[in-house]
N, CA and C atoms of all chains as a GROMACS GRO file, in nm:
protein
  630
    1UNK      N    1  26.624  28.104  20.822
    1UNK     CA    2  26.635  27.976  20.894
    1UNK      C    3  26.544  27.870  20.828
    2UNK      N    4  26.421  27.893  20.820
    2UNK     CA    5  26.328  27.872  20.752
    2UNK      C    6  26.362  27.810  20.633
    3UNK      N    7  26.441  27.866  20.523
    3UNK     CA    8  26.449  27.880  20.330
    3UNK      C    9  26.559  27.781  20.396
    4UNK      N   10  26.663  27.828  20.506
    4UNK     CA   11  26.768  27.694  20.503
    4UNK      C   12  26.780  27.601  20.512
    5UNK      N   13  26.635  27.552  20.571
    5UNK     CA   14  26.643  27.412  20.630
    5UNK      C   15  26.536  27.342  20.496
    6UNK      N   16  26.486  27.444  20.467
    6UNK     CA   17  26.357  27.384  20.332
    6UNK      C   18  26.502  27.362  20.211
    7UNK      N   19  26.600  27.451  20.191
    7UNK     CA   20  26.715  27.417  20.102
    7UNK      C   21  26.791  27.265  20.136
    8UNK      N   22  26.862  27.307  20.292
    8UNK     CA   23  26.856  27.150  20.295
    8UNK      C   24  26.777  26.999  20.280
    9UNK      N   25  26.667  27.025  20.309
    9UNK     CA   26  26.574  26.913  20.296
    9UNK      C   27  26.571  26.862  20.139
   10UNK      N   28  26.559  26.987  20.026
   10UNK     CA   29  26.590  26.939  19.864
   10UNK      C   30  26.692  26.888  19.845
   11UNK      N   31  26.839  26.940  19.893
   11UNK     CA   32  26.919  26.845  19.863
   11UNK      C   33  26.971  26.692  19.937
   12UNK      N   34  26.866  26.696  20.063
   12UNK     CA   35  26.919  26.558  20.089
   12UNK      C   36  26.780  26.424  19.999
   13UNK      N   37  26.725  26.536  19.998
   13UNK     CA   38  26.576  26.482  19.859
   13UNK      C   39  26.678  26.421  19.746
   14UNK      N   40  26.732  26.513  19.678
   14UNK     CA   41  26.804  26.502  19.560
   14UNK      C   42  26.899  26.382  19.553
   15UNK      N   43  26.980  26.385  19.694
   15UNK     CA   44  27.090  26.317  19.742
   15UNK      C   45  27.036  26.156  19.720
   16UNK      N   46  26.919  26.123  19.822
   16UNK     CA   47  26.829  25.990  19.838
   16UNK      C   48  26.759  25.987  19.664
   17UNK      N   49  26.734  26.038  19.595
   17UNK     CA   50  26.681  26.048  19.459
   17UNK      C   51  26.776  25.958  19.364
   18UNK      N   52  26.905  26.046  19.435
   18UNK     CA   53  27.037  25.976  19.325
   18UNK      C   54  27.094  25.825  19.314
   19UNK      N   55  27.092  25.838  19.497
   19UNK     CA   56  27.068  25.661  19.517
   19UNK      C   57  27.008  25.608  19.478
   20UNK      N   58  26.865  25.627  19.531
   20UNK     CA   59  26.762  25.515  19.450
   20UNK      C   60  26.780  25.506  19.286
   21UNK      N   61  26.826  25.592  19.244
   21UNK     CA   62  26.803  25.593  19.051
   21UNK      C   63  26.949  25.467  19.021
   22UNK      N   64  27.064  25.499  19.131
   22UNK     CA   65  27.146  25.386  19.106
   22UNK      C   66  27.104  25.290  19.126
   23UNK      N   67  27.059  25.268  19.254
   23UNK     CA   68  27.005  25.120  19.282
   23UNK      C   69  26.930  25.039  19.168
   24UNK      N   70  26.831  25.141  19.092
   24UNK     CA   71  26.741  25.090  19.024
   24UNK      C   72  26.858  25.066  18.842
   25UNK      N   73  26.961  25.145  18.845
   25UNK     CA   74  27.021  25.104  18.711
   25UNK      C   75  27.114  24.981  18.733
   26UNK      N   76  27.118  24.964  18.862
   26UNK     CA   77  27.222  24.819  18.896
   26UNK      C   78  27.122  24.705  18.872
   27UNK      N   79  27.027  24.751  18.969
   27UNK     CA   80  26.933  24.580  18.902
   27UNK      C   81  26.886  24.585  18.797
   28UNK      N   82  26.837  24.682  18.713
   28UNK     CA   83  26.819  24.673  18.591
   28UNK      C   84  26.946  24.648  18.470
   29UNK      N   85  27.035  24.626  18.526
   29UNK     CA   86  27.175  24.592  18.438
   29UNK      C   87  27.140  24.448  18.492
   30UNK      N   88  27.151  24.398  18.603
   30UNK     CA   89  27.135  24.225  18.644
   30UNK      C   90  27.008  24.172  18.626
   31UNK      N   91  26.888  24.238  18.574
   31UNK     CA   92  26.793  24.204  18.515
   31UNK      C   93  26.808  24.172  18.364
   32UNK      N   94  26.886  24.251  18.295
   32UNK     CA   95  26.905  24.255  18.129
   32UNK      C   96  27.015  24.140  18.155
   33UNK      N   97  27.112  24.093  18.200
   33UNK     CA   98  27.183  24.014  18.241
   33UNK      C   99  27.130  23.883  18.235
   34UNK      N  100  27.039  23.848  18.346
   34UNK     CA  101  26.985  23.720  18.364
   34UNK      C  102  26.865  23.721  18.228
   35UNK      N  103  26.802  23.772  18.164
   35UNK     CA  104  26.714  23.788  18.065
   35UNK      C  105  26.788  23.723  17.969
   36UNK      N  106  26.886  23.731  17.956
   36UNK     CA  107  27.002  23.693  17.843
   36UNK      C  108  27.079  23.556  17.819
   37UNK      N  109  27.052  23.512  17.961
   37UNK     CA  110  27.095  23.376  18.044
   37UNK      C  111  26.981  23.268  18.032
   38UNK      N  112  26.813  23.317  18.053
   38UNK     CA  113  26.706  23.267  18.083
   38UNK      C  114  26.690  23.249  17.875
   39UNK      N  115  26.720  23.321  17.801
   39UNK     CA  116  26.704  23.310  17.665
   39UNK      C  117  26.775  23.183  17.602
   40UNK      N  118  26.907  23.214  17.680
   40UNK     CA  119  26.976  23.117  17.619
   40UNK      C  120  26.981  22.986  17.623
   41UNK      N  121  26.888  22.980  17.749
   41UNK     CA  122  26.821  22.831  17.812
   41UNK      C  123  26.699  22.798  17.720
   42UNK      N  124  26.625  22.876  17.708
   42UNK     CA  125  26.486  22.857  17.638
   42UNK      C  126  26.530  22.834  17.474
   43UNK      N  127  26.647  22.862  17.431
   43UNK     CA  128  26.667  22.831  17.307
   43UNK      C  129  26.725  22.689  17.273
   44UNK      N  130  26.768  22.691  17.407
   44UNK     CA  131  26.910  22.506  17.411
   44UNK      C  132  26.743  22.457  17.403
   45UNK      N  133  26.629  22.499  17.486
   45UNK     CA  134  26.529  22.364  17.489
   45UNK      C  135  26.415  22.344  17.388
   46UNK      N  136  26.436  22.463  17.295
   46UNK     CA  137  26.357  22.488  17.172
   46UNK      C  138  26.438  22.374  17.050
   47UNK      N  139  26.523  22.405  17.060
   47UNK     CA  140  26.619  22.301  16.976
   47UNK      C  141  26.602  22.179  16.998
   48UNK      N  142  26.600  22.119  17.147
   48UNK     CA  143  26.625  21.992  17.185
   48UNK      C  144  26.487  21.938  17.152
   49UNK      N  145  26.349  22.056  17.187
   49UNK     CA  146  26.253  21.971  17.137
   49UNK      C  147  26.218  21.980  17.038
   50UNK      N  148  26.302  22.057  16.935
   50UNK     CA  149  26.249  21.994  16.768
   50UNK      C  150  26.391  21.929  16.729
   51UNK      N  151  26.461  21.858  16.805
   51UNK     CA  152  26.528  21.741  16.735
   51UNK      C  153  26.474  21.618  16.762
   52UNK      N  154  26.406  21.625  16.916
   52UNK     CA  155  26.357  21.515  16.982
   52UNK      C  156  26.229  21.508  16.904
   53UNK      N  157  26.122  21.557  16.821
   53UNK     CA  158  26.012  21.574  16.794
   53UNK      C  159  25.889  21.618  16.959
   54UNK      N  160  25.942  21.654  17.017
   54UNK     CA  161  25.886  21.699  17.214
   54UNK      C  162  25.811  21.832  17.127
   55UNK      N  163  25.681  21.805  17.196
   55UNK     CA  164  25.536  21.889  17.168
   55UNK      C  165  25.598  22.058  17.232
   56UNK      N  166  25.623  22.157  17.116
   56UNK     CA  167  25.662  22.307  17.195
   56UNK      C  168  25.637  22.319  17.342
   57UNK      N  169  25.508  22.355  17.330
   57UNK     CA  170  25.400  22.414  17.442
   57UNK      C  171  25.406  22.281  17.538
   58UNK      N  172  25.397  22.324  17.713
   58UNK     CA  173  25.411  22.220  17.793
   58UNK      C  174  25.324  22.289  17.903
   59UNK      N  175  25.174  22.277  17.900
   59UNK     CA  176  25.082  22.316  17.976
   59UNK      C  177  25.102  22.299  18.131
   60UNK      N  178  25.121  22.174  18.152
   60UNK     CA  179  25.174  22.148  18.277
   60UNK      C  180  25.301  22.188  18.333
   61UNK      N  181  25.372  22.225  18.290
   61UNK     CA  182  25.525  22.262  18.346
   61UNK      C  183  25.460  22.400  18.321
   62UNK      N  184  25.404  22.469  18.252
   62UNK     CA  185  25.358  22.652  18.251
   62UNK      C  186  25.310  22.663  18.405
   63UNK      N  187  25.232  22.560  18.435
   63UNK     CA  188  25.122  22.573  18.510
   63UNK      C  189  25.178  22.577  18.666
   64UNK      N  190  25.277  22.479  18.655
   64UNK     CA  191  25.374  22.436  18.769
   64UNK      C  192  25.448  22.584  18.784
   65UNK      N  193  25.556  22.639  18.673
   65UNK     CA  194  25.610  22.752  18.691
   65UNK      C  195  25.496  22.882  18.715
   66UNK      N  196  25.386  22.866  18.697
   66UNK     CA  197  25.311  23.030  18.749
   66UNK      C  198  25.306  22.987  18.870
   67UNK      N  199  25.240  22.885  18.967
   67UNK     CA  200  25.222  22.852  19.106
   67UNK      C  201  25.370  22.873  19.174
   68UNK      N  202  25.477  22.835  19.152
   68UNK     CA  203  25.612  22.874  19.146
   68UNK      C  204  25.620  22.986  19.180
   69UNK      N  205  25.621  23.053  19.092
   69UNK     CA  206  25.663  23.211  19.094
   69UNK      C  207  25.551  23.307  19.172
   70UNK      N  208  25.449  23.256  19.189
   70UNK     CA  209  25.391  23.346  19.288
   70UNK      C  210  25.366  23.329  19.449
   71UNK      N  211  25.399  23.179  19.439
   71UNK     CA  212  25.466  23.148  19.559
   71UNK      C  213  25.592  23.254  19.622
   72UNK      N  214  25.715  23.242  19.550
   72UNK     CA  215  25.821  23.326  19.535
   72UNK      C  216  25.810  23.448  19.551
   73UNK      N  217  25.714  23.529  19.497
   73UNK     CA  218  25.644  23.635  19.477
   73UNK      C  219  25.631  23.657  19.645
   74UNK      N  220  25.486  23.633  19.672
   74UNK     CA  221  25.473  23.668  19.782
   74UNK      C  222  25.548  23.664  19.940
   75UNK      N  223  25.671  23.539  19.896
   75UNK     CA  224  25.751  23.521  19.982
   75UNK      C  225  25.836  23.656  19.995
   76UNK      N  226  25.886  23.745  19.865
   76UNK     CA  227  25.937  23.853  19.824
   76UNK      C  228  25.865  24.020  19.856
   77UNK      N  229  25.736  23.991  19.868
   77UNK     CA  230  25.640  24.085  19.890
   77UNK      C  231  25.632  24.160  19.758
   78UNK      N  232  25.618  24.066  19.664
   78UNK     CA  233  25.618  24.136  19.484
   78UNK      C  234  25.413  24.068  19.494
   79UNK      N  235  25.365  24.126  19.442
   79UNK     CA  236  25.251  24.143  19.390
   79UNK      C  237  25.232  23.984  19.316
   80UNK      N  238  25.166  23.863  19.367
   80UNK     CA  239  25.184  23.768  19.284
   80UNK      C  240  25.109  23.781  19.168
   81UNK      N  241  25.010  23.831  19.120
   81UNK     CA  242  24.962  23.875  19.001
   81UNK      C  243  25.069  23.919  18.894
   82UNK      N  244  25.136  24.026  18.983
   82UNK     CA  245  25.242  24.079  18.877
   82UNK      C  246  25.331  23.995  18.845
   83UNK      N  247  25.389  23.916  18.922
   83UNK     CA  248  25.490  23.783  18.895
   83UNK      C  249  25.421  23.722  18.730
   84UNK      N  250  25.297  23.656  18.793
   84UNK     CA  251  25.202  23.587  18.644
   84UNK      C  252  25.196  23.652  18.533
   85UNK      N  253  25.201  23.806  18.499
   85UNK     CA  254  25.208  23.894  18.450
   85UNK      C  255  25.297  23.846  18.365
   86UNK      N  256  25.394  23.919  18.445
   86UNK     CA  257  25.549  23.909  18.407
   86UNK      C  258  25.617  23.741  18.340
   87UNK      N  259  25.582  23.668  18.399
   87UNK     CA  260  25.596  23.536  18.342
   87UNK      C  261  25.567  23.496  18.175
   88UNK      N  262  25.439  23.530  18.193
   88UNK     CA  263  25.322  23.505  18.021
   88UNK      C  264  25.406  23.675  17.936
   89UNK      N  265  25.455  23.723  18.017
   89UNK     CA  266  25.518  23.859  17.951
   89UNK      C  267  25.642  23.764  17.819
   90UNK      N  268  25.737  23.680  17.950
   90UNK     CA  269  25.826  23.630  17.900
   90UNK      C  270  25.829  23.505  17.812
   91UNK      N  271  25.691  23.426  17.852
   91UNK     CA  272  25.679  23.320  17.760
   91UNK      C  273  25.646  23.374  17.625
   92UNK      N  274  25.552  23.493  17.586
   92UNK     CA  275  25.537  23.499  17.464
   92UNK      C  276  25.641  23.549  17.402
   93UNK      N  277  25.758  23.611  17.452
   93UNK     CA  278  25.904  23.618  17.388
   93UNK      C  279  25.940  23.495  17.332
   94UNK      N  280  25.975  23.408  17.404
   94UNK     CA  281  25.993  23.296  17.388
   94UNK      C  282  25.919  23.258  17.276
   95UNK      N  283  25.821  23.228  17.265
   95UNK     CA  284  25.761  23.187  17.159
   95UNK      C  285  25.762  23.193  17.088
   96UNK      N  286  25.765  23.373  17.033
   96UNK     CA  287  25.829  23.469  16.899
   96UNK      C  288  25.945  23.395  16.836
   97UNK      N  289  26.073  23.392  16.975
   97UNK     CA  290  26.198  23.298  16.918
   97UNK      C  291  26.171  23.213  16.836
   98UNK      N  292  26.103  23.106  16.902
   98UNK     CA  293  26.073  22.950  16.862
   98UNK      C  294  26.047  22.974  16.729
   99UNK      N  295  25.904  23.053  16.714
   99UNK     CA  296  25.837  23.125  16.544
   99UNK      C  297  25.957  23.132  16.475
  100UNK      N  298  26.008  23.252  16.520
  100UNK     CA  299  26.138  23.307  16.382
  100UNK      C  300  26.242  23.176  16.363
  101UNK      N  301  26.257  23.117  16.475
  101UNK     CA  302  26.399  22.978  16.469
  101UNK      C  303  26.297  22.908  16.322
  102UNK      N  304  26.171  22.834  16.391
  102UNK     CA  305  26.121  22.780  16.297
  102UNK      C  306  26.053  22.833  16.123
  103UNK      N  307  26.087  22.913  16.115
  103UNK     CA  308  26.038  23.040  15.996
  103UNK      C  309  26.218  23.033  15.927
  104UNK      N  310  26.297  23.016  15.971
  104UNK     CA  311  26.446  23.001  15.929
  104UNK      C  312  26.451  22.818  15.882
  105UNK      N  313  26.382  22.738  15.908
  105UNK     CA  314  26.470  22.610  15.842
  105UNK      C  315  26.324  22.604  15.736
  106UNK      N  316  27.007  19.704  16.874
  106UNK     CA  317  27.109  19.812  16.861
  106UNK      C  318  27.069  19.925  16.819
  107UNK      N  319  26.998  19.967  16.695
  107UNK     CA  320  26.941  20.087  16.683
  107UNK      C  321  26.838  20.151  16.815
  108UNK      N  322  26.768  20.042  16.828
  108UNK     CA  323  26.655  20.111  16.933
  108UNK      C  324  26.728  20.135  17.025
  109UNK      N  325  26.826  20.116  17.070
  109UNK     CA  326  26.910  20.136  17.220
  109UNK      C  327  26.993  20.234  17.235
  110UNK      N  328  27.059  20.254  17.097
  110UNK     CA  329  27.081  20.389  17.085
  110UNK      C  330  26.946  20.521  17.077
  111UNK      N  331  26.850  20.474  17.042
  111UNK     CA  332  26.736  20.566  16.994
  111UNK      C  333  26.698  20.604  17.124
  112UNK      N  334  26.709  20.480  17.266
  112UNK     CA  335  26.649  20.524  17.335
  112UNK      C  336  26.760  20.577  17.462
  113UNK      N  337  26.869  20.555  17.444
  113UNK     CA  338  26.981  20.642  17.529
  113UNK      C  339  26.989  20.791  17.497
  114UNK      N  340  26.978  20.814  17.335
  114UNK     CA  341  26.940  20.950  17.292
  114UNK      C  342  26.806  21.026  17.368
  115UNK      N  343  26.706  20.915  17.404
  115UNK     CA  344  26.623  20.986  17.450
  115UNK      C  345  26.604  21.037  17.551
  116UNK      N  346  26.706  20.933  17.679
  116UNK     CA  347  26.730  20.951  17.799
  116UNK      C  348  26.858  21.088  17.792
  117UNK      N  349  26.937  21.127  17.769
  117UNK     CA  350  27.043  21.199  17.726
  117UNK      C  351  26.967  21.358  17.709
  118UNK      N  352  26.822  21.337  17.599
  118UNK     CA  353  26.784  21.482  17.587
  118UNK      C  354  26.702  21.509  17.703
  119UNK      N  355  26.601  21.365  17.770
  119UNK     CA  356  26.532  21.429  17.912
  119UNK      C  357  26.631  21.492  18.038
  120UNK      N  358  26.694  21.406  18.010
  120UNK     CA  359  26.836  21.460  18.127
  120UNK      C  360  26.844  21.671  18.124
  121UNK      N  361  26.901  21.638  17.974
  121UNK     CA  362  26.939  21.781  17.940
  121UNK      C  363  26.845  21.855  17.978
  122UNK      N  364  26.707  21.859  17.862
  122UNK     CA  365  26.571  21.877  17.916
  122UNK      C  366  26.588  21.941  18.094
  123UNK      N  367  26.601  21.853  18.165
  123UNK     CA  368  26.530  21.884  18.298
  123UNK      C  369  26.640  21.962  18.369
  124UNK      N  370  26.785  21.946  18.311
  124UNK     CA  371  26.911  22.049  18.344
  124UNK      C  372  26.856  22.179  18.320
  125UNK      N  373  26.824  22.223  18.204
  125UNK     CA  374  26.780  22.353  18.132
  125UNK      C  375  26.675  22.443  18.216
  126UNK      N  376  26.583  22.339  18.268
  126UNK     CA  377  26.418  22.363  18.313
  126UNK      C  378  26.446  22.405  18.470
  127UNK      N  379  26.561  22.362  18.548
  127UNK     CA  380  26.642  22.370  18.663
  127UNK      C  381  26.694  22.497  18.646
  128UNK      N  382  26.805  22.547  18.571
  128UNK     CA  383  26.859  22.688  18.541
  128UNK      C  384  26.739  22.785  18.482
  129UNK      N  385  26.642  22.748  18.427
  129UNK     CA  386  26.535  22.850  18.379
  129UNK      C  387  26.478  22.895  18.534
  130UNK      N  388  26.475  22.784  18.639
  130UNK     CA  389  26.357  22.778  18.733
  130UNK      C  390  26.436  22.888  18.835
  131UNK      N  391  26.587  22.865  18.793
  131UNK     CA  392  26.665  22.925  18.924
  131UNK      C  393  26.699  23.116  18.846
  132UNK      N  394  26.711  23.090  18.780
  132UNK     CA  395  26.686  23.250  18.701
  132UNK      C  396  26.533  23.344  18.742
  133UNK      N  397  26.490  23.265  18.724
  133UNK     CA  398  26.339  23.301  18.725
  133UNK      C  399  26.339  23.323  18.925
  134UNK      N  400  26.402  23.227  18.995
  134UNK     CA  401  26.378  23.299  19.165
  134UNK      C  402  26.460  23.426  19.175
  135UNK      N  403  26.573  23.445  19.071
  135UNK     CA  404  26.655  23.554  19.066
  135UNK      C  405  26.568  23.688  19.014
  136UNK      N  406  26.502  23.707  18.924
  136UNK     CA  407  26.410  23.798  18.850
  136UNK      C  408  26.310  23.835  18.989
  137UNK      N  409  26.235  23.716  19.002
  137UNK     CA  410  26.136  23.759  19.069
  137UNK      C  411  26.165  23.829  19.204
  138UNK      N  412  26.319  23.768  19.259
  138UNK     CA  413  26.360  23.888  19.374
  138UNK      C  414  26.411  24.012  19.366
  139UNK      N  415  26.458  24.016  19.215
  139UNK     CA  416  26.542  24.184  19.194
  139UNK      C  417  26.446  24.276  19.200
  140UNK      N  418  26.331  24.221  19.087
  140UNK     CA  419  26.200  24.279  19.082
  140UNK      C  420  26.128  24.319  19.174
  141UNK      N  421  26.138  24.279  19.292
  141UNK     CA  422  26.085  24.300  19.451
  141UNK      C  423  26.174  24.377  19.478
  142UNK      N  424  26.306  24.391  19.443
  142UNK     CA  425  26.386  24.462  19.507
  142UNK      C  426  26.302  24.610  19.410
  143UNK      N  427  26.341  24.605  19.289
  143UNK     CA  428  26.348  24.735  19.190
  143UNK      C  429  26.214  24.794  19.251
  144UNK      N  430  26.071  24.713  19.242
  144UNK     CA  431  25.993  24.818  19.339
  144UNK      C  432  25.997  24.878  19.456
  145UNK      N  433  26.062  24.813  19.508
  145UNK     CA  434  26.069  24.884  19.657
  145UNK      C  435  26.114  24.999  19.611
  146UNK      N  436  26.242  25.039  19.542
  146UNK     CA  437  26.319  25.145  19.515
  146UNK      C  438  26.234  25.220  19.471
  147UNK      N  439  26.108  25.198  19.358
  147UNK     CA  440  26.064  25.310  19.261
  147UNK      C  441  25.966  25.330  19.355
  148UNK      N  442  25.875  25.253  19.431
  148UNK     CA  443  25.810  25.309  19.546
  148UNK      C  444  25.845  25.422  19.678
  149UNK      N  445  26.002  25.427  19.705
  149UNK     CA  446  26.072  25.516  19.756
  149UNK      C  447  26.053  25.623  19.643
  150UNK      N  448  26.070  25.605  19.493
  150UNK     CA  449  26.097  25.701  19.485
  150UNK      C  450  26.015  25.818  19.421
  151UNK      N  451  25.868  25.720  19.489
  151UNK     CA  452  25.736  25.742  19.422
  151UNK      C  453  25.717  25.844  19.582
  152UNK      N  454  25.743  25.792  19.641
  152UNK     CA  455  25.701  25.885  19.836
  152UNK      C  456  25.815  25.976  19.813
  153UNK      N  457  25.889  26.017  19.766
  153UNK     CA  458  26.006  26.104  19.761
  153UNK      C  459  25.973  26.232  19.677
  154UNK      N  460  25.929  26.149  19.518
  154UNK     CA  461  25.844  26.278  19.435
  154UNK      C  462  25.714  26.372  19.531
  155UNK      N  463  25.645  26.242  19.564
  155UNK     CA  464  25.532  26.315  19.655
  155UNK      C  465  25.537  26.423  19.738
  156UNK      N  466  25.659  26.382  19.816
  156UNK     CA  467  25.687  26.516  19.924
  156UNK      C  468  25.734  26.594  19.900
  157UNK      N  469  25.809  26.611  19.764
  157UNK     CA  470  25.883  26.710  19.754
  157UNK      C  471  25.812  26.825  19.632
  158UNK      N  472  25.752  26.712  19.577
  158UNK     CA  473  25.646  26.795  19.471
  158UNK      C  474  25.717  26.795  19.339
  159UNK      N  475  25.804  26.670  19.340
  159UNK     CA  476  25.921  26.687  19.206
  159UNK      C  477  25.790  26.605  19.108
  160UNK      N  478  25.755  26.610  18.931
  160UNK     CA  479  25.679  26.563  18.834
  160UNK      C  480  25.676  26.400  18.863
  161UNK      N  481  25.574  26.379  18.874
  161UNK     CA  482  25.644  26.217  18.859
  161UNK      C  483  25.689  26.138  18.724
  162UNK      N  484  25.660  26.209  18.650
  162UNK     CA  485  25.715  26.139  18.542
  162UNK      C  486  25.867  26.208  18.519
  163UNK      N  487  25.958  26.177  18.433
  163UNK     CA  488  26.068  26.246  18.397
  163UNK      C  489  26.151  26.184  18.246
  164UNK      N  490  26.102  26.244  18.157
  164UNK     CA  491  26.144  26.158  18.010
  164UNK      C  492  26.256  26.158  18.016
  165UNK      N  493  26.332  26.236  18.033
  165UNK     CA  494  26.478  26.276  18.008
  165UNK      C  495  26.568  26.142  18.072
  166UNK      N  496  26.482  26.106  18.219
  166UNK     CA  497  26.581  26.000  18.267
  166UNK      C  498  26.559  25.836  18.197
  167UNK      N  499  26.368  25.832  18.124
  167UNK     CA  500  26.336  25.725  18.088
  167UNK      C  501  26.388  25.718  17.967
  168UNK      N  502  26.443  25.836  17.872
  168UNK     CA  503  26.516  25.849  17.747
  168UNK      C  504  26.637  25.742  17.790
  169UNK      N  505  26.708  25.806  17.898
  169UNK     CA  506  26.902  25.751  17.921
  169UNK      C  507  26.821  25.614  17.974
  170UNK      N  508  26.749  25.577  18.046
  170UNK     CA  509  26.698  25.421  18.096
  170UNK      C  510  26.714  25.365  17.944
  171UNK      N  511  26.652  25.345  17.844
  171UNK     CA  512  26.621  25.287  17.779
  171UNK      C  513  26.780  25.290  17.715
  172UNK      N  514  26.861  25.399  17.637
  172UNK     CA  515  26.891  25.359  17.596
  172UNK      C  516  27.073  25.286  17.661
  173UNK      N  517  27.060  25.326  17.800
  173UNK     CA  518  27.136  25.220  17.859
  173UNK      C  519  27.140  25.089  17.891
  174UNK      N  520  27.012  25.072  17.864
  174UNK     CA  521  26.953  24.866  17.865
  174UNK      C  522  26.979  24.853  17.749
  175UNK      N  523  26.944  24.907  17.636
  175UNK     CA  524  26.933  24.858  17.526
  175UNK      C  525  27.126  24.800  17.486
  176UNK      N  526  27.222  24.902  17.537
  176UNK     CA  527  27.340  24.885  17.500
  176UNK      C  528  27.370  24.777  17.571
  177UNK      N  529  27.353  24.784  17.701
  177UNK     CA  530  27.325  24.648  17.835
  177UNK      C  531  27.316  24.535  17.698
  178UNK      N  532  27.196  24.556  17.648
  178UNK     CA  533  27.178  24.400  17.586
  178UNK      C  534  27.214  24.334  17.486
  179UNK      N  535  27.272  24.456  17.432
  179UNK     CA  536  27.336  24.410  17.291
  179UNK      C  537  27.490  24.345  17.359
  180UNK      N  538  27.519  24.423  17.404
  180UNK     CA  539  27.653  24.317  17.527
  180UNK      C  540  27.644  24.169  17.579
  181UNK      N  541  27.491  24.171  17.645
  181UNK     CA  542  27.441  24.011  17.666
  181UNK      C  543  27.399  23.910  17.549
  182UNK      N  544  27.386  23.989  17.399
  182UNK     CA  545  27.364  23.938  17.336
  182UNK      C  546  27.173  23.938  17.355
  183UNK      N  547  27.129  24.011  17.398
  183UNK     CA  548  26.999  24.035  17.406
  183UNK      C  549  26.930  24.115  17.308
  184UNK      N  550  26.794  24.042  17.225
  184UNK     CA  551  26.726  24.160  17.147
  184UNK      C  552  26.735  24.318  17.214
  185UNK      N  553  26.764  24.433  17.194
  185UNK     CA  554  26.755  24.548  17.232
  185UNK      C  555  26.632  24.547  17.236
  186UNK      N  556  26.543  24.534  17.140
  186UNK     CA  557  26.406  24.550  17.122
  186UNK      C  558  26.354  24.503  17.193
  187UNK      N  559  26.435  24.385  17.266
  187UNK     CA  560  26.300  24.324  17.388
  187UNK      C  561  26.331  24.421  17.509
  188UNK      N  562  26.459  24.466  17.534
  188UNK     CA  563  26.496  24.507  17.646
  188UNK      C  564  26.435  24.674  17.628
  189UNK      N  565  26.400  24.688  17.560
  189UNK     CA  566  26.278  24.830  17.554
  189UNK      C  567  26.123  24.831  17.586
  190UNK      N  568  26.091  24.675  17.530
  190UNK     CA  569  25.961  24.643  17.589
  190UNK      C  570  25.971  24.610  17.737
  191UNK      N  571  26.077  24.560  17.774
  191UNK     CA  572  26.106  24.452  17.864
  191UNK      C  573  26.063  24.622  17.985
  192UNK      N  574  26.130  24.720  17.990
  192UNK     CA  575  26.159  24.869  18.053
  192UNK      C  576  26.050  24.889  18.060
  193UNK      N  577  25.945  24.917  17.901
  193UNK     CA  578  25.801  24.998  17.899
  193UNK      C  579  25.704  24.891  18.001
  194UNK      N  580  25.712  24.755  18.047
  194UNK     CA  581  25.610  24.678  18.068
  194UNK      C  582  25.625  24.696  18.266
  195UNK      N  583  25.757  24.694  18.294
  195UNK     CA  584  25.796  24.735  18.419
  195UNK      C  585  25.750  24.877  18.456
  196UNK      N  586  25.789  24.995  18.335
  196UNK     CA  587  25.716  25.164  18.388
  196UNK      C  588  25.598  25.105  18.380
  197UNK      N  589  25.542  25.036  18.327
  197UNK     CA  590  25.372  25.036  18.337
  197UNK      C  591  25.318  25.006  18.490
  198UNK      N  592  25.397  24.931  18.518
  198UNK     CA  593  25.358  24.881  18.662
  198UNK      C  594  25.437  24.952  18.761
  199UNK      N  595  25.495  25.027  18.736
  199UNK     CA  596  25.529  25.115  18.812
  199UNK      C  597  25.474  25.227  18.836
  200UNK      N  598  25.403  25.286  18.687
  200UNK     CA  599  25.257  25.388  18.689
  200UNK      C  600  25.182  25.312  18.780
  201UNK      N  601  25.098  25.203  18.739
  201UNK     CA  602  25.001  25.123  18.854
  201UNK      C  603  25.023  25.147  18.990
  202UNK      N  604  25.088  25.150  19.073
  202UNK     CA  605  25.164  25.167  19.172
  202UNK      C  606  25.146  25.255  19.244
  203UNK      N  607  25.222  25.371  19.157
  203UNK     CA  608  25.170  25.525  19.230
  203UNK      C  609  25.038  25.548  19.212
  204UNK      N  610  24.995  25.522  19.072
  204UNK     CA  611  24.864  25.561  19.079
  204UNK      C  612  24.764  25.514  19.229
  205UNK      N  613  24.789  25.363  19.245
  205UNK     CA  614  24.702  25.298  19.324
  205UNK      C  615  24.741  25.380  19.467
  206UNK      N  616  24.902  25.435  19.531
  206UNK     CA  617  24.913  25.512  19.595
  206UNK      C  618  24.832  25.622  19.642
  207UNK      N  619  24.821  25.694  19.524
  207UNK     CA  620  24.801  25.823  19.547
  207UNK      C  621  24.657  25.811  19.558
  208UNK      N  622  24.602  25.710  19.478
  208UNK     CA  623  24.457  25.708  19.514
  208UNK      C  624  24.446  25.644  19.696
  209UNK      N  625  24.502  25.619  19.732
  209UNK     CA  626  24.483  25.572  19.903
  209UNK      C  627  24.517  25.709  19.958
  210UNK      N  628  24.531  25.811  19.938
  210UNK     CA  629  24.576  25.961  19.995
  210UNK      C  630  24.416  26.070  19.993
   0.00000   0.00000   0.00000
């Protein structure tokens, strides 16, 4: 009775295991998704500001988007640290771009 | 006449400019909520390992993670290579997590 109910309990373990691992490959497919979307924006404005001669780096709009996002953050119950994290994660991608775009003309 | 064109061009790229900075801003509330979402899940599935006594780590599944984003991104047109860092910088904070867990136990 005992081994049966400890047997059942692993597979409804296993069962809730399987879900969550989907859940987590669906948003991580709409995470790689929007990553791809957010690039393609940061490149239209890498362009626009070396046709316009517009200074790369924009301290104040960085500064505006971290207060932003950890606003958001905590509205979400995400760690706003980790948001800031994650942000300066993505700007220095960005940047790399900008490098290699500008390393090409 | 030149300057008026010079300076409709200029009005034309702030426009664009602040279109771009609008879709970056609205991507970015999208990230920062999936991301709230995706922890919740790995936190389930951080109390799930716990009770059941399953490893918490598991290469085999972070092997197929990776290289199902990576194909993910080559589809979006995404560096693969970022979308591997993009995975390792998220497990990191997902180690953080449990760790900080298990240390409250």
């Amino acid at each position: 009775m005992e081994s049966r109910r400890a047997e059942e309990n692993a597979e409804l373990a296993g069962a809730l295991l399987g879900d969550l691992r989907d859940s987590i490959d669906n948003i991580d497919a709409a995470l790689i998704h929007l990553l791809a979307e957010r690039f393609k924006c940061t490149r239209q404005v890498g362009r626009l500001k070396a046709e316009h001669g517009l200074p790369p780096a924009d301290p104040r709009r960085e500064a505006a988007q971290i207060d932003r996002l950890q606003a958001l953050a905590v509205d979400a119950k995400l760690d706003p640290e980790f948001a800031k994290k994650f942000l300066a994660f993505i700007i220095e991608e960005v940047i790399r771009h900008h490098e290699s775009a500008a390393s090409m003309h």
